[in-house]
N, C-alpha and C positions, 0 to 999 in steps of 0.2 A: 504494500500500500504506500509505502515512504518513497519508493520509488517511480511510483504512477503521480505521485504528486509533485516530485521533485523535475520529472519530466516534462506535468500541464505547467507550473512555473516558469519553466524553460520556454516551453514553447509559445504562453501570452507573454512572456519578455522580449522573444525575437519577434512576435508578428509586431509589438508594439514599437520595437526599433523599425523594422524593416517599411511599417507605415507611415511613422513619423518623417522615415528619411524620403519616401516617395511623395507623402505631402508637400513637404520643403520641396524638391525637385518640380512639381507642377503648379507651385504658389509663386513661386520664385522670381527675379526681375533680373538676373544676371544673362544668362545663355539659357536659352533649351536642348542646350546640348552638352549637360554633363552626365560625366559614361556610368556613374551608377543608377540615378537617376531612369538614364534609357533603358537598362539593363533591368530594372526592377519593373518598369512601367512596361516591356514589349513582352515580361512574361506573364502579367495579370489578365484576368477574363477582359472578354471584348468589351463589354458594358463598362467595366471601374476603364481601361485603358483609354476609350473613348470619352469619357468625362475631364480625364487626365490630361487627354492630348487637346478637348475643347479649350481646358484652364490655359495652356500654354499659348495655343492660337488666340487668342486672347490678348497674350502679354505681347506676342512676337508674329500680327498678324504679317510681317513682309520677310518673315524667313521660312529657307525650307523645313518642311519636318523634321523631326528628329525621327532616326528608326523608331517603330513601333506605331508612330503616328503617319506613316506615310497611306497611302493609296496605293493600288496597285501600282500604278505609273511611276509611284517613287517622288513626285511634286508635287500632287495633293494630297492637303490634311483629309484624314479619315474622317 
């Protein structure tokens, strides 16, 4: 049992890092295009990535996507 708990611990501590840092990455006013950032946001469901990549298009409507946020073509936002 010590160890099932010590495990759920573990793992709401990494989702809440690994959220927190994806929040920061699509709230952001620097680049949209920093690689952990990309890297967290092109492996989450379509729905949350699509929200992620709206907030970015948003901040950075005259650049290209970042991976994850592309279109098929690779120049439009998803």
């Amino acid at each position: 049992m010590k160890i099932f708990r010590v495990a759920l611990i573990v793992l709401v501590a990494l989702s809440i890092l690994v959220g927190g840092r994806w929040y920061a990455y699509v709230s952001n006013t620097g680049s949209p295009y920093d690689e952990v950032g990309i890297e967290i946001n092109s492996r989450l469901p379509l729905a949350i990535r699509k929200w992620g990549c709206d907030q970015l298009r948003q901040t950075f409507p005259n650049n290209p996507p970042p991976y994850g946020c592309a279109a098929a073509d690779s120049r439009n936002w998803i």
